[in-house]
C-alpha positions as CSV (number, residue, x, y, z in Angstrom):
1,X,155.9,147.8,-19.9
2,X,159.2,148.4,-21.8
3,X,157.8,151.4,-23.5
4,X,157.0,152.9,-20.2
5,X,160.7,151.7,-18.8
6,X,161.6,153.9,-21.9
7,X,159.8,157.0,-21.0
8,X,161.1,157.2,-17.7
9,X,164.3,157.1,-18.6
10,X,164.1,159.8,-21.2
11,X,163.3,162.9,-18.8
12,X,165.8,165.3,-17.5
13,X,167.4,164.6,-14.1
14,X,166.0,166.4,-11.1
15,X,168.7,166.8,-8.4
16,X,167.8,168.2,-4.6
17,X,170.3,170.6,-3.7
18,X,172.1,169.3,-0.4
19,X,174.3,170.9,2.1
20,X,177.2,168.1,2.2
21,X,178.2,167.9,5.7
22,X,179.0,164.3,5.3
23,X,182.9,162.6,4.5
24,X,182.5,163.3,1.1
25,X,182.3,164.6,-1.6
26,X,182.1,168.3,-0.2
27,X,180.3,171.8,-1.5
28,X,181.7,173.3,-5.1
29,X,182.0,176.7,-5.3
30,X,179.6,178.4,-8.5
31,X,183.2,179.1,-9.9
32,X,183.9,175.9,-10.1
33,X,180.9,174.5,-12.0
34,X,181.5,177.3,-14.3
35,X,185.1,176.1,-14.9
36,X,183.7,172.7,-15.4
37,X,180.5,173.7,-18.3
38,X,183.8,175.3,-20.3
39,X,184.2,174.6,-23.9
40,X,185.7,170.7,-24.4
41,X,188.4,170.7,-26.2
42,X,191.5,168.4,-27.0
43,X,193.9,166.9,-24.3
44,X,196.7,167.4,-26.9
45,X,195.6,171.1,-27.7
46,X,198.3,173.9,-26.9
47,X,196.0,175.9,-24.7
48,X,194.9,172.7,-22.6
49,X,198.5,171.5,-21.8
50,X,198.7,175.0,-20.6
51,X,196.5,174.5,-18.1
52,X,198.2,171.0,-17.4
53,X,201.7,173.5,-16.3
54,X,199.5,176.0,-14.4
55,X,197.5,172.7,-12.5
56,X,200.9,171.1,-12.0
57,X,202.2,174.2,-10.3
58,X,199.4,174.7,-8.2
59,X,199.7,171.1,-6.5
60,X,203.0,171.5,-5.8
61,X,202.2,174.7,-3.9
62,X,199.3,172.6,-2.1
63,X,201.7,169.6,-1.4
64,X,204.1,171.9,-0.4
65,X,206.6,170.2,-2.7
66,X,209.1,170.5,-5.4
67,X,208.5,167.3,-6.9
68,X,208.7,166.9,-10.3
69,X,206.4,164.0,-10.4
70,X,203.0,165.7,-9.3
71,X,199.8,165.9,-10.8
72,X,196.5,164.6,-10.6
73,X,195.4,160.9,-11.7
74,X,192.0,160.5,-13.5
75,X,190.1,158.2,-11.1
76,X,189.3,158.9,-7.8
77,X,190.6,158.6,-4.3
78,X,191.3,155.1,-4.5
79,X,193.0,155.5,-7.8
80,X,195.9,157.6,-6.0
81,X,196.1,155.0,-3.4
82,X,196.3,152.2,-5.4
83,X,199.5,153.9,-7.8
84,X,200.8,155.2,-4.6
85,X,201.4,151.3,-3.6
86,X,202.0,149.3,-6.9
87,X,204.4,151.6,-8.4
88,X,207.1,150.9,-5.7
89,X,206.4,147.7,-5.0
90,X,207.1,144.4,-6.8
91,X,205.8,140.8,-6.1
92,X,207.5,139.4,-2.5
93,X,208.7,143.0,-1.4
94,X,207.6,144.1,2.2
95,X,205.3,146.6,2.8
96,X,204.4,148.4,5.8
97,X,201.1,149.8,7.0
98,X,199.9,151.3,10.0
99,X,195.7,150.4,10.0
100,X,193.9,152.3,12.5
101,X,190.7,152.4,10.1
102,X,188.9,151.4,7.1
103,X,191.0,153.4,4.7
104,X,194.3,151.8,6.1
105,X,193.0,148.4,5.9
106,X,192.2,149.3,1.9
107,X,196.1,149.8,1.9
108,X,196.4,146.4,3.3
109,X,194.2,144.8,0.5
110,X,196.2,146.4,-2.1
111,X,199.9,145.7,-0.9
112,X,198.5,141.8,-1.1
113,X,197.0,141.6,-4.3
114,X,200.0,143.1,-5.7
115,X,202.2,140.1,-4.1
116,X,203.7,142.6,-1.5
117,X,204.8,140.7,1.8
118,X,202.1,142.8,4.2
119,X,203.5,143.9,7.6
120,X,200.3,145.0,9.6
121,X,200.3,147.2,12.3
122,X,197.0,147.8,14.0
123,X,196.5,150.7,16.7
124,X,193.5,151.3,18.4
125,X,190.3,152.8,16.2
126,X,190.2,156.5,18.6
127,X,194.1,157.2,18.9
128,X,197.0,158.2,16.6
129,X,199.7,155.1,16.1
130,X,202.6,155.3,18.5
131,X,206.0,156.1,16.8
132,X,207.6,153.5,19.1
133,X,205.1,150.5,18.2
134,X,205.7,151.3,15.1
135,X,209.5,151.0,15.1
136,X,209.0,147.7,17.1
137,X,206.7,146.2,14.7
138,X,209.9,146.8,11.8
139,X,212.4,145.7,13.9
140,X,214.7,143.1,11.9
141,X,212.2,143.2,8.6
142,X,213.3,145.5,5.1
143,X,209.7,146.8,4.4
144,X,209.8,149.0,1.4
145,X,207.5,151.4,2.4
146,X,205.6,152.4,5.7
147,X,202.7,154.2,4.6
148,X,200.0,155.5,7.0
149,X,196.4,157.7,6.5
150,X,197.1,161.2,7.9
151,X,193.4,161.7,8.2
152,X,191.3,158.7,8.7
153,X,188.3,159.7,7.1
154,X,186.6,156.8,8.9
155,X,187.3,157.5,12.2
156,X,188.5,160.8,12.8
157,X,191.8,160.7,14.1
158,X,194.6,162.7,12.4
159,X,198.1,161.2,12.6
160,X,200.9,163.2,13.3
161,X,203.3,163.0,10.5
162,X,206.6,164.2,11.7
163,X,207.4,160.8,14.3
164,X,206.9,158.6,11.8
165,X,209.2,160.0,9.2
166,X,212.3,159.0,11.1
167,X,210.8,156.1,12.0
168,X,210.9,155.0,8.0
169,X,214.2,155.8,7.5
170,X,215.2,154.0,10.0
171,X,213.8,151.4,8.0
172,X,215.0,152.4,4.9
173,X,211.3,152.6,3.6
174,X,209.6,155.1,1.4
175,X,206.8,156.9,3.5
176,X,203.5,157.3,1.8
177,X,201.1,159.6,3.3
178,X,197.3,159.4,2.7
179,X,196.1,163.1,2.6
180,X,192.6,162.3,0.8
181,X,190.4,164.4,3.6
182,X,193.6,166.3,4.9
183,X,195.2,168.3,1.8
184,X,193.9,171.7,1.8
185,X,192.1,171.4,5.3
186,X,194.8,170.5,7.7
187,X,198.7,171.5,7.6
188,X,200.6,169.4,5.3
189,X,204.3,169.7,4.7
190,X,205.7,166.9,2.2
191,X,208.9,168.2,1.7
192,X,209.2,169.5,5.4
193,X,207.9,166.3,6.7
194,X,209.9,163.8,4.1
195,X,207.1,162.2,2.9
196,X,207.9,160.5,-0.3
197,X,204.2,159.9,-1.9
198,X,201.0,161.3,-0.6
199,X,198.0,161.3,-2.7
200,X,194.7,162.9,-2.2
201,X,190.9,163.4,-3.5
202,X,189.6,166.4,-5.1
203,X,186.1,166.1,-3.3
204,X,186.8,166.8,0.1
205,X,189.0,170.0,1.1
206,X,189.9,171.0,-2.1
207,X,186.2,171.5,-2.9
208,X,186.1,170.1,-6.4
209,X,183.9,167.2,-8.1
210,X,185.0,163.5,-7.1
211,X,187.1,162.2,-10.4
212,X,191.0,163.6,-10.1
213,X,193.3,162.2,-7.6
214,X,196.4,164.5,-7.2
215,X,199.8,162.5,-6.3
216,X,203.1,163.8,-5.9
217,X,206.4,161.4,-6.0
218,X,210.0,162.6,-4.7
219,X,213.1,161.4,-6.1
220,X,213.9,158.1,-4.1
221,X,210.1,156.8,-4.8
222,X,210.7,158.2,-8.3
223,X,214.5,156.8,-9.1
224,X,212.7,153.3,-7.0
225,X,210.1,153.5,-10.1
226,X,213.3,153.8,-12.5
227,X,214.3,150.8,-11.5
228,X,211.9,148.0,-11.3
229,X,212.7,144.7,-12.4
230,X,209.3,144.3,-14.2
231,X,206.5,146.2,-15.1
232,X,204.2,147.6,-12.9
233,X,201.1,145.5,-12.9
234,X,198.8,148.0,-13.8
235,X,199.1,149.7,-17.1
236,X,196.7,152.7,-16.3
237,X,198.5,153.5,-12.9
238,X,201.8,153.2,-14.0
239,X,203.3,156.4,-13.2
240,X,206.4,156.1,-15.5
241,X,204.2,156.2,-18.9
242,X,201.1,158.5,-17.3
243,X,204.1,160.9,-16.0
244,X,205.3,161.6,-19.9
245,X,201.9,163.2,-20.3
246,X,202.9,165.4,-17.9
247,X,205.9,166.0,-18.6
248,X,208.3,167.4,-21.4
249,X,207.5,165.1,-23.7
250,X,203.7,165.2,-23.6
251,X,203.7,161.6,-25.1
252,X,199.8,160.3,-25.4
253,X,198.6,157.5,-22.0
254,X,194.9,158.1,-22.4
255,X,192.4,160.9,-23.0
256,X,192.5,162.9,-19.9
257,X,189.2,164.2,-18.3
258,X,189.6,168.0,-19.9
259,X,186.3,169.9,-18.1
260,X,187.4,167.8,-14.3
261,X,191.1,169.5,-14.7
262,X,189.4,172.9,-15.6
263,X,187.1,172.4,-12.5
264,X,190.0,171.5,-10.6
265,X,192.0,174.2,-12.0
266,X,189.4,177.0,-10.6
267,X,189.3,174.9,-7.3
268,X,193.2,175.2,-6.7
269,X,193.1,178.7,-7.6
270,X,190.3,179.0,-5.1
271,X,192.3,177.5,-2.3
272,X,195.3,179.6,-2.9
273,X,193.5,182.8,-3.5
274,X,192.5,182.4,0.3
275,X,196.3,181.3,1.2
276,X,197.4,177.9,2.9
277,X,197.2,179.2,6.8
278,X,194.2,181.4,6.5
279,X,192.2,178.4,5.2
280,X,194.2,176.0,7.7
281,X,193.3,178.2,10.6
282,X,189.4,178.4,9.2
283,X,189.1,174.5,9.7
284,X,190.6,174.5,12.5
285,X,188.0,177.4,14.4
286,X,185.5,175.8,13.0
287,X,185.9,172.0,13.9
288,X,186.7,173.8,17.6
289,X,183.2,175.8,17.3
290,X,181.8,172.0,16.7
291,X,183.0,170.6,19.1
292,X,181.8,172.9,21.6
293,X,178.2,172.8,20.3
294,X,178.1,169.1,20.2
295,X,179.7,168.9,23.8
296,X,177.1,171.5,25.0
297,X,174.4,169.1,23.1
298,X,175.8,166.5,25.5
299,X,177.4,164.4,22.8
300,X,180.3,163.1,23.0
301,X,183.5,162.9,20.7
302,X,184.7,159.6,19.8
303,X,188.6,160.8,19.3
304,X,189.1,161.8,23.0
305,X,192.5,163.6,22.7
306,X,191.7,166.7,21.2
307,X,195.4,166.5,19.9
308,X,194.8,164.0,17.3
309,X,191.4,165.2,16.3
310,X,191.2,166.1,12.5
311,X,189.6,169.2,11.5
312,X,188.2,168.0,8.5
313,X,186.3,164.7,9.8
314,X,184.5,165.1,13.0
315,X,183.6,161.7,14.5
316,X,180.8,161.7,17.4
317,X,179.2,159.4,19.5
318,X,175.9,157.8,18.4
319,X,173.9,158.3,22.3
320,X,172.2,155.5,23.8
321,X,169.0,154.8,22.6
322,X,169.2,157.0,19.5
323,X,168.8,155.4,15.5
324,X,171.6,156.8,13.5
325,X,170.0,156.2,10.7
326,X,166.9,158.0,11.6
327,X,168.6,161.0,12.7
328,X,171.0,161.5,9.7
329,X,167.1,160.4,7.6
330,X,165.7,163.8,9.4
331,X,168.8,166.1,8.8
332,X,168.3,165.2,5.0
333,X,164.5,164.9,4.8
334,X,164.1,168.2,6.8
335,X,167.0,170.4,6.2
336,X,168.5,169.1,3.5
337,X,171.8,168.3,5.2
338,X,173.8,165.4,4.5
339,X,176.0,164.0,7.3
340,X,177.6,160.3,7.2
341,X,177.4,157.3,9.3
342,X,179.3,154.9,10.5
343,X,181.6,152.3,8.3
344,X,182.6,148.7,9.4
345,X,182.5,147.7,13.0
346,X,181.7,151.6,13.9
347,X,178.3,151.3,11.6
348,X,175.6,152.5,13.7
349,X,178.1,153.6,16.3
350,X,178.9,157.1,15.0
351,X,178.2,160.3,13.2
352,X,180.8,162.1,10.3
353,X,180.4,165.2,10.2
354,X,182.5,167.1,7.5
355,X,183.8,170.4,7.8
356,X,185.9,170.7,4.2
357,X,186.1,173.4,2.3
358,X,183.1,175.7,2.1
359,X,181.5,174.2,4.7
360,X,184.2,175.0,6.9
361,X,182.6,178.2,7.8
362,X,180.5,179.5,10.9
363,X,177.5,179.8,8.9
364,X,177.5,176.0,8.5
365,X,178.5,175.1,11.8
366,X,175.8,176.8,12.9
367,X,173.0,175.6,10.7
368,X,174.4,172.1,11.7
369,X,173.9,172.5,15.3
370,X,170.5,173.7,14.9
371,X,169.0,171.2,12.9
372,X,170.9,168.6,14.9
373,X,169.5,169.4,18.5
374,X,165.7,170.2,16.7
375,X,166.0,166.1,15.2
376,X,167.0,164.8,18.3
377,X,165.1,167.1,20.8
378,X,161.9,165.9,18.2
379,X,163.2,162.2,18.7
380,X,163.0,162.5,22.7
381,X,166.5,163.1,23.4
382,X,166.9,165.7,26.0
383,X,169.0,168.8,25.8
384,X,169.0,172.2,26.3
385,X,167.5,174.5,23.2
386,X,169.9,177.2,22.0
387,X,172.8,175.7,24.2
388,X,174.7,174.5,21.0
389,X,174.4,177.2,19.0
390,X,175.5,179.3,22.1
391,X,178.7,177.4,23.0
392,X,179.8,177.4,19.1
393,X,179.6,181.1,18.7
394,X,181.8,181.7,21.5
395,X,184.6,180.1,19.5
396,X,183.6,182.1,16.3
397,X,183.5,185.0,17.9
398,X,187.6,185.2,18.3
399,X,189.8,185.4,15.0
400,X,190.9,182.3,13.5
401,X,194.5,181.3,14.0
């Protein structure tokens, strides 16, 4: 029996290739996994700190920032979440954060564990936060930072940015921005809209492997850093050493992933080869063409202001009488499309579909809708064939923008 455990072990991996429509992790451009099967070589080598500067730079102009403090974190998502939190906050300091999801409740988790004094303000699941509630829920407290999910990859809704950043320094709190399934995808302005942290993911709209998480810092998080009465509690994340890799003094914090900063090297250049607005405006005509298709599928939206709708995460009603499960189980089985389900108390209750990066494209949108209403036409739902496909190309037909 072990020798056969053995055997199966020892063959080469197989993998089905999948159209990811799901929350992530998103299609990667053939440039990209050629970036990423380059030559390995030293994270202290001249010609790999080169591509450090040039990665460095072409965050910035993603963040739309002038931080010094930017680059990407070796870990995932939750990596840049995690240093986004602990670095500026110390054990009985307040923290601020506005949960309207599952993502925003992982801020929660974190601002506890690292003895922050949590201030939790919930808004309903379907809507954006109101600035006003907000400001209410901080009256009379001295939170240290407010930080919010611009795009809740869990249910949908994109928070507008722009309210809330007067609403921290009212407070005199850092805001920290959340831009996992938004950088790249949906507008983002950190130095227009004063955000002082965001961090994101590489494997949603920048259309790279999961395993970087970019982070930018201004100068009141970063001269907050400078002046911490104790160490950070976690000696990976702490941005103050892992920042003098990055910077001037290139002094060694741990081996960095070399191929992943290639891949995401390629990726960035990807994304600005394109430009910020045309790829903004791509997203946007394309969630739009979605929605239209699923509406004319009869489905509904579970974000019902259009306003607040991300681009990048479309959220739709499970209907009556239909097995989530077995749907998204005949997208994959059938058409090898991957779209995601429900998390927490919506489990069961809706559908993710992604539209990041490359799949942020009519082609996709189309191929989408016409597997979609052939599942559920095959499961007994009833709707009109072609109807989606119809309604979506009347959207792609006009330019984007």
């Amino acid at each position: 029996m072990e020798n056969n455990k053995m055997s199966t072990s020892n063959v080469s991996l197989q993998i089905p290739k999948r159209l990811l429509m799901g929350p992530g992790p998103t299609e990667v451009d053939p440039r990209v996994y050629r970036a990423l099967s380059l030559p390995v070589i030293g994270h202290m080598d001249p010609c790999f700190l080169q591509v450090l500067d040039q990665v460095q730079e072409q965050l910035r102009q993603v963040f739309r920032t002038r931080n010094a403090v930017t680059f990407p974190i070796a870990g995932t998502g939750s990596a840049g979440m995690e240093a986004a939190i602990i670095n500026f906050l110390e054990p009985g300091d307040e923290a601020a954060v506005i949960v309207g999801g599952v993502f925003a409740a992982r801020m929660c988790e974190i601002v506890e564990r690292c003895g922050g004094k949590l201030i939790r303000i919930e808004h309903p699941l379907a809507e954006a936060a109101d600035p006003d509630q907000v400001r209410s829920a901080l009256s009379g407290k001295s939170p240290k930072l407010l930080a919010v999910v611009h795009s809740e990859t869990s249910t949908g809704v994109c928070q507008p940015l722009e309210p809330l950043r007067q609403v921290a320094q009212e407070a005199g709190a850092l805001l920290v921005v959340d831009t996992v399934s938004s950088l790249g995808g949906v507008p983002v302005e950190v130095d227009g809209w004063g955000i002082d942290v965001s961090y994101s993911g590489t494997q949603k709209c920048l259309g790279c492997p999961p395993g970087l998480a970019p982070i930018t810092v201004g100068e009141r998080a970063t001269e907050l850093l400078r002046k911490r009465r104790r160490p950070v509690q976690s000696w990976y994340l702490d941005l103050s050493m892992v920042e003098k890799y990055w910077g001037k003094e290139r002094r060694y914090h741990h081996t960095a992933p070399v191929n992943m900063m290639y891949a995401l090297h390629e990726a960035l250049r990807l994304l600005l080869e394109e430009g910020l607005e045309a790829g903004w405006a791509r997203h946007r005509q394309s969630h739009e063409a979605l929605v239209r298709g699923l509406e004319a599928l009869g489905l509904k939206m579970f974000v019902p202001d259009p306003a607040v709708r991300a681009w990048t995460v479309n959220t739709v009603c499970v209907p009556d009488g239909v097995d989530d499960a077995r749907v998204r189980g005949r997208l994959l089985e059938q058409f090898n499309i991957e779209i995601g389900g429900g998390l927490a108390e919506l489990k069961g209750r809706l559908w993710r579909i992604g539209l990041m990066g490359q799949t942020a494209n009519a082609s996709c949108v189309l191929m989408l809708l016409n597997a979609l209403e052939s599942v559920l036409v095959e499961i007994g739902y009833r709707a009109q064939r072609g109807a989606a496909v119809a309604a979506a190309q009347e959207v792609l037909a006009s330019p984007a923008g």
